[in-house]
Structure formats: C-alpha cells, structure tokens
N, C-alpha and C positions, 0 to 999 in steps of 0.2 A: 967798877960795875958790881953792882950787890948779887950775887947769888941767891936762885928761889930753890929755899927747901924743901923736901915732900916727905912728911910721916908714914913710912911703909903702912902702920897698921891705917891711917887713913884712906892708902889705894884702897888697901884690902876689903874694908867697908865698903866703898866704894864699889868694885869689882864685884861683890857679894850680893849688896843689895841690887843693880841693875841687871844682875845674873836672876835673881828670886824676882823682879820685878818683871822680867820678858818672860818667865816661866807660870805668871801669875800666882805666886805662892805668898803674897805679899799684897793686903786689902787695905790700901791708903785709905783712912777716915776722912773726916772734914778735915781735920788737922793735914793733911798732905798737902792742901792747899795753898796753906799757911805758910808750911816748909819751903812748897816749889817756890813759891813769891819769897820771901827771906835768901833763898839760896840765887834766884836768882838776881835779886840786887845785888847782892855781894860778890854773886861770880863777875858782873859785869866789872865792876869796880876792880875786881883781882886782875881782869884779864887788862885792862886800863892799863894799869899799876904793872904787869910782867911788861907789858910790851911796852910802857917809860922806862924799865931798867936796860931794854936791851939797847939802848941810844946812851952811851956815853958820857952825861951831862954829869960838867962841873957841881959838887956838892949835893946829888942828889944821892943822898946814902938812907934811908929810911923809907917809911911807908908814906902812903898818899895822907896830906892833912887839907879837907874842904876847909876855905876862908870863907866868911860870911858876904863877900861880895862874889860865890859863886865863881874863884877862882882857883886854881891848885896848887901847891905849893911841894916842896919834897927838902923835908928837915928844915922849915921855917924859910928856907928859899920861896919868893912868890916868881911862879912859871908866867910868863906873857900869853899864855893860851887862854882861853876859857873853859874851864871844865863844867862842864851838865851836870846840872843838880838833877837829871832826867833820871840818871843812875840810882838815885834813890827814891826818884819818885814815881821814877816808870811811868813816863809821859804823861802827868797831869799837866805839867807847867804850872800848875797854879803861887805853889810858895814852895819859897824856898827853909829847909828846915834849917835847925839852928848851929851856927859851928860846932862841930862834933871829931874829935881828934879820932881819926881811923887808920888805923893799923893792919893792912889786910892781912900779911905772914903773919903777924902776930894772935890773929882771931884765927887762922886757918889751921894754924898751929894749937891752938887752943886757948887761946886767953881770951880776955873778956874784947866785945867792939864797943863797948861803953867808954867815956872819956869824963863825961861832967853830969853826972843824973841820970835823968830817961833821956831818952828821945823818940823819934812819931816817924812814925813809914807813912805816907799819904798810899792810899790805896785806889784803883781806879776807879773804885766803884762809891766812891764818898768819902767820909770823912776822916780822921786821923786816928788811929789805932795805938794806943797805949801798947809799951813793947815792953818786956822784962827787962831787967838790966843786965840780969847774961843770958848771951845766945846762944848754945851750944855746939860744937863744931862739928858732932854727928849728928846736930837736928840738919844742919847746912850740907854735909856729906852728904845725907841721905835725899835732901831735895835734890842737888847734884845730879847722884846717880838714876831720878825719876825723870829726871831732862835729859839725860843720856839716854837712856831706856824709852822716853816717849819722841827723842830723834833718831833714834833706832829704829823704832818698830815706823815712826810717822813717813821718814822720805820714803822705803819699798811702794807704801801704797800710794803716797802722790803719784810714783813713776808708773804704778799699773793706771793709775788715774787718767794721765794724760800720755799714752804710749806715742812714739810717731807716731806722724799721719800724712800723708803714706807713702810707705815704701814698697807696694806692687802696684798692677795697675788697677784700677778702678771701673769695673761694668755700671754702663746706664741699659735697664732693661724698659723695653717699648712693647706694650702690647697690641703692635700693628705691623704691616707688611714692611718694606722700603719704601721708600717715595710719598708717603702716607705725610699730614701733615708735623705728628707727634717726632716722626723719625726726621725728618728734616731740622726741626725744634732740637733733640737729641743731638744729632750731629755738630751745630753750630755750637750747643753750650760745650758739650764734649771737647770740642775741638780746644775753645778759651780755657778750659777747667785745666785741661795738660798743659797748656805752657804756662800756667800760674802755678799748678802742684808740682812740677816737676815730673809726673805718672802718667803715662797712659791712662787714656782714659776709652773704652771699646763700648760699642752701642751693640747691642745684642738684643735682634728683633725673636718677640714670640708670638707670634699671633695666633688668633680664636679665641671663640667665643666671647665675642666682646670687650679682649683684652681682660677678662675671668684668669685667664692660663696664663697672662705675666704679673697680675697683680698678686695673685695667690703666689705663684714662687715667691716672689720678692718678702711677702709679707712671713714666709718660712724661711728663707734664708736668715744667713748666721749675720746677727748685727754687730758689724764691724768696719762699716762704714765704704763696703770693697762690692756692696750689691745695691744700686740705687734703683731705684722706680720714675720712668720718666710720667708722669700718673696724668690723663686727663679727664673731664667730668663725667664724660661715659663710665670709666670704671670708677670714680669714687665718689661721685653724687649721687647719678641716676641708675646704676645696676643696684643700688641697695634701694632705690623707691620701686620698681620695673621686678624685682626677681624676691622671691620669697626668703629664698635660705641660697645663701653665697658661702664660698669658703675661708672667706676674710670679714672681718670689720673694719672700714676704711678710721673708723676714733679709734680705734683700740689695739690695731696692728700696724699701725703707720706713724711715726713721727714725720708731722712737715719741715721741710726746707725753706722752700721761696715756686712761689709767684715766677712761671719762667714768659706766660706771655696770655693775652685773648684775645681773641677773637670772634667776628662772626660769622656765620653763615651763606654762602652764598649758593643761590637755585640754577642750577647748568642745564644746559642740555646742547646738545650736539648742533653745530651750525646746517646741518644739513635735516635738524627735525623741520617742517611744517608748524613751528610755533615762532611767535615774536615776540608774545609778553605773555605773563601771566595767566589773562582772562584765555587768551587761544590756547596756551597749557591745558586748563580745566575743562574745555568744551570738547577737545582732542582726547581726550582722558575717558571724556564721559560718551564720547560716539567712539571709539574705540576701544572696548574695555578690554580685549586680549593684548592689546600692547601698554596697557596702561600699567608701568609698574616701575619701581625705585630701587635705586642703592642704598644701602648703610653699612656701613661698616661696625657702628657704636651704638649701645643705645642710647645715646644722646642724639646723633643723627637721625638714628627711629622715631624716640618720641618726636621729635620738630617736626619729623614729613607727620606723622600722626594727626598731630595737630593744623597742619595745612590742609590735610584730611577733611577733619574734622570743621575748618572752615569754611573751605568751598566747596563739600562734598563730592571732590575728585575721589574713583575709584582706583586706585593705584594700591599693587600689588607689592611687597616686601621682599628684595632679593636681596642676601648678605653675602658682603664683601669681607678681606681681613684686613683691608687699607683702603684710606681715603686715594689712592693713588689707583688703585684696580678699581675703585667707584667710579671714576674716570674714565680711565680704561673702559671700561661696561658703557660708557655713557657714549664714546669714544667709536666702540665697537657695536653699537643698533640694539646692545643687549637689553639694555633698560632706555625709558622715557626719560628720567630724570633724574636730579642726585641732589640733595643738598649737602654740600659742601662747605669743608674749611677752607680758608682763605689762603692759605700755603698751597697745595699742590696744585690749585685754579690755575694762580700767576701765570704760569710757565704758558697752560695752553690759551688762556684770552692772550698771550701775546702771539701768538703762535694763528690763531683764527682759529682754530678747531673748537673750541665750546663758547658758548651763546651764556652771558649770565642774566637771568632774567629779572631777579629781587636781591633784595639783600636783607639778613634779620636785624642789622643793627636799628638803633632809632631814629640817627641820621644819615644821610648817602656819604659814604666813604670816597675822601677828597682822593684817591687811589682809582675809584669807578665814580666818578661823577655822574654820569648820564646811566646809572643802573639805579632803580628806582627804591623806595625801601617797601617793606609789606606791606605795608598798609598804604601807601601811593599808590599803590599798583591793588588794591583792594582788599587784600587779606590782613585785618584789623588785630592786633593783638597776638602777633607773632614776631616777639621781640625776643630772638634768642643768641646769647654770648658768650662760648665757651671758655674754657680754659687749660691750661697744660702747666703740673708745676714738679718739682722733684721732692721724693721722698726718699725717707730711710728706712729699715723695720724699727718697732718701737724701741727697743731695748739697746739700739745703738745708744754708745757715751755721747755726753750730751758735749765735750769737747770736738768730738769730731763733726757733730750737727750745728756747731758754733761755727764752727770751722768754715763748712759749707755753706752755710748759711752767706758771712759774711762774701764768700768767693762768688756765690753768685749774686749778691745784690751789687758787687763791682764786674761783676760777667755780662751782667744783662744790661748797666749802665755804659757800656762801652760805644762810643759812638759809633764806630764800624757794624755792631751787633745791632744799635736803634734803626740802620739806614735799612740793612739788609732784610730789618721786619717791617719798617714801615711801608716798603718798596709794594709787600705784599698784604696791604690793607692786617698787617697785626701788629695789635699794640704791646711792646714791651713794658713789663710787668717788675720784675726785679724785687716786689713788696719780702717782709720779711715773715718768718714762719708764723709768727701769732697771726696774722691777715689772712695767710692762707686757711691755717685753723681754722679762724672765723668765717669764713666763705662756706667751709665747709660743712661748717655747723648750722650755717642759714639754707643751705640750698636745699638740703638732703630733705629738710618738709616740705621746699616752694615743688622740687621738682615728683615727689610723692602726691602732692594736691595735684599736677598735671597731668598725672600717669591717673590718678582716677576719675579724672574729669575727663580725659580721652580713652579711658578703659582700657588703659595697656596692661598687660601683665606679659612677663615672659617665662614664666616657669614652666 
C-alpha cells in the first residue's frame, strides 16, 4: 500500500488562508474562480486516487495515469473499471481530453501536472481553455482552502434555510364562533394535517368583527409557520372592498397555502316561519317590516343579503352574528327572518326538519338539495354567489415550510374520506395549489368592490 504524504507547510496555507477567507480578509479576484475550478478538478481526482490506495491491489504503486480510452490504470496496470473523464471535465461529457500522465502526490507535493505539452480543461461554460504548463501547488492549496471556507460558511445557512418542521404543535386560527362553517372546515383539515405531521394541530376560534380580529392577529404573528389562518372571502376579498382602512393587506401580509373548499349559499329560515318560497319571503318582509330582518356573520354574508335586497326590494334589517352557527341559532330562535347561509352548518339542521331552505346561490341546484330551487328559479336574477375558505401563513413565513403545507394539503383535501364528508354537505373540495388561490384573490377583490358600490355598501 503507498503512503499519502502531506507538506506541513501546505496544511499551513491551507489552514491560513480558509481562516482569512471566513474572516473576510482575503478579496478573491476573477482569478479565484479559475483557482476554485483547477483546485477542484484535481481534488476530485486526489481524492479518487487516496481512496484506490486504500484497497490493496496487486501492482498499484504510483499515481493515477488516464488512458485514452477513458480508462484508469496505476503504474501502466489497465484497472477493469472505468474512470470519468467527468473529473476533468466537470460534467460536460462532451470530449474526452487527450492522454495526459497525472501524477497527483506528485503535483500536490509540488511538481509540475504536465506530462506531454499543454493540455485543455473543458469548462462548463464553453469552450476549451489554454492552461499553462505549470500549475502551481498554492495556486491549487488556496482554491482548496476557498471550498472549505465556502463549505464551511455554506451548510450553517442551508440548516437555517430548511430548519424542522415541526416540532410543536401547530394553531389554525378561525375568525368565527364554533360550529360556524369555517370552524367545522378547520377542524377536519386539522385533524388530517396531525396525523400526517406528526404535531398537533389546535383550532383556536377569534371571533368579531367580521373575522377583522383573527386575520389581523394572524397577519402579526411571528412567521414560522406554528400560526396559520383558516381565511374565508369575508375576511380576504370582501372586508378590503366594504371597509376603507383595515388593519391588514390580504397581498401583502398573507402568503397563500391552498384552496381548502367552496361553496354556496343557502337562504333558511325556520320551519315554522309562514314562508314557502321565496316570493312569500319578500311579500312577508314587505307587510311586516318590524320583523323583517337577517343574520350575518361575514361581510360576505352582508353583501349577498344586500344584494337580495337590492333585488326584490325586501326591507330586511341587519343583525350580526360571530358564527354561521349562531346565525342559525337566531334563525332557530324567531330572532331573525332569515339568514343566508354556508352550506356546512345548514346540513345538520335540514336533516333534522328544523330550517326550511328556500334558494340556493349556486348556478345550478345542488344534487345535495335537489328540490331547492336556485335564485333565479325562484326569481331573484343575478344572485349567483360562491364562497370560499383556504389556509394561510404570514408573509414572511420560509417558503420550505409553505411548500411543505402546501403539498400536505392538496393530499389532505384529496383524501376520499375528506371528498365524502364535504360532498355530504353540498361543499366542493378544493385542494388547488397556492398560485390559484392567489389568483382568485387578485380577481375577486375588484368583482366584489364593483358590488359593494353598486349596492352602496360601505361599512366603516
């Protein structure tokens, strides 16, 4: 077995210059480039070359000599291996250079790497580069110690780059009561998200003001990927058409995730009001105006009754709720006339007999409610409304951990157990990925600004 020697004063350079190079005391020119590339062909080749000697083999006493058929040989012995001409071309493939006797102890030690002439480095970036015929051993040292120094300083910040993720649990914050449809929404991804992360995953309801008071925390919280926003169109389309000055920018302080589901609308009211459809709605509305009056929770909710408003010129009164679930409830309890509603907390009580659904805002009748008619069957033209619900992060979250999420829930929301349990309740599973949500959001926020002044809502 050959013995590799090492030049003390060689560490020493070595040691020296990656020591002035982490300290920045040391302004690598163009030429550093030159070096890093030269140094590192030759390291690979060295390292090649130490790790053949540690194996044994009959008559392998000397350095690596390339054959012109691209294979290796050690002291005129031809090895059955193939050795990469890659080593000195750094992945071009293209050609192979010319047999060239190489010596690596010999060049590391200080003698020349030249055997018969010049010879040519292919470089990645084009074509053949004219090389001195001697290479210095501290021009090579000191590329050396620039690759140690830039593997030095480079893995710390990969690891800050991509820390775990995660190791506590994870809040989804809801800007609405319990039972509400967004928290129902929450709950189920919640639930898939932990047994795929391994983390806890806690749903942490805030309700008011429109879901104003969970999107502002969330959008102030620290991005780290441990504070999420369960966000629906109320708070990130329609409070920035409807409200002058909010304490968030839904582009600007939000990075989206996904698409968690949409839905539509559906118009309830208590099995025991005196209405049966629609038309009896508005004429009950209009001969009784002290009881004429609605739930919302969102203003996404508001604007739509607005706009029902605004169509049949029902006089209906605005009572806010903090959840589509106490909308209900009020609807439930003789407190209000009517509510239009999301299509989650409905379910429960159309199966139950307790609420009457009279329309629905999609464009066609939901195979879910077949015999419920859509707005404009039932005569209210041009009230085609479909919300949605998707998760966020603050902006500043790393963009590995919003990858992360990303992909967990477009396999979250794909889950057939999760399609069944949304279909059940007239809502379509969504799962799209964050640019789609993006883009939704960047279209809406004008559609639903043109509505908000064409039915003169303002709520400031």
């Amino acid at each position: 077995m050959v013995q590799q020697e090492f030049d003390p004063a060689d560490v020493a350079i070595a040691v020296a210059l990656s020591f002035a190079a982490d300290q920045g005391a040391l302004a690598f020119g163009p030429a550093a480039f030159g070096y890093l590339y030269d140094a590192t062909t030759f390291a690979l080749a060295a390292i090649a070359d130490v790790l053949a000697t540690l194996v044994p083999l009959a008559g392998r006493t000397e350095g690596v000599r390339l054959q012109p058929d691209g294979r290796r040989s050690h002291d005129g012995v031809t090895g059955s291996e193939p050795y990469r001409s890659q080593l000195r071309n750094l992945g071009t493939g293209a050609q192979r250079n010319r047999a060239a006797h190489l010596d690596i102890r010999q060049f590391i030690r200080g003698g020349s790497a030249q055997s018969n002439g010049r010879f040519t480095v292919k470089r990645p970036s084009g074509g053949n580069m004219p090389r001195q015929p001697e290479a210095t051993r501290r021009r090579v040292v000191a590329g050396l110690a620039t690759i140690g120094s830039l593997v030095a300083r480079g893995l710390p910040v990969l690891a800050q780059a991509n820390p775990p993720y995660p190791t506590r649990p994870i809040r989804i914050v809801v800007g609405f009561g319990p039972g509400g449809g967004n928290d129902l929404l929450a709950r189920l991804i919640g639930q898939k998200l932990a047994e795929r992360l391994g983390q806890a995953v806690v749903v942490e309801n805030k309700p008011g003001a429109g879901a104003i008071i969970a999107t502002e925390y969330v959008a102030r919280a620290v991005p780290d990927g441990y504070t999420l926003l369960l966000g629906a169109t109320g708070a990130m389309t329609v409070n920035p058409a409807v409200y002058g000055k909010l304490p968030y920018d839904t582009a600007r302080d939000f990075a989206p995730i996904s698409t968690v589901a949409s839905f539509p609308l559906l118009l309830c009211v208590n099995t025991a009001a005196p209405v049966k459809n629609v038309a009896e709605l508005v004429a009950y509305a209009k001969a009784n105006p002290r009881e004429a009056n609605y739930a919302s929770s969102s203003a996404a909710f508001q604007l739509a009754t607005e706009l029902f408003k605004m169509r049949t010129g029902a006089p209906l009164e605005h009572i806010p709720y903090k959840s589509s679930g106490e909308m209900l409830a009020a609807v439930l309890g003789g407190e209000v006339l009517m509510a239009l509603a999301d299509a989650l907390p409905v379910a429960g009580h159309v199966k139950a007999g307790t609420v009457r659904v009279l329309a629905i805002t999609s464009p066609q009748r939901a195979p879910e409610y077949p015999d419920v008619l859509t707005m404009a069957e039932a005569g209210v033209p041009g009230l085609e409304v479909t919300l949605w619900s998707g998760l966020f992060a603050p902006a500043a979250t790393p963009p590995a951990i919003l990858n992360l999420l990303e992909r967990e829930m477009m396999e979250v929301v794909g889950l057939p157990d999760v399609h069944e349990r949304l279909r059940v309740m007239a809502v379509k599973p969504d799962g799209g990925p964050a640019r789609d949500l993006a883009q939704r959001i960047a279209a809406e926020i004008p559609r639903w600004t043109a509505i908000a002044k064409s039915a003169n809502v303002k709520l400031d």
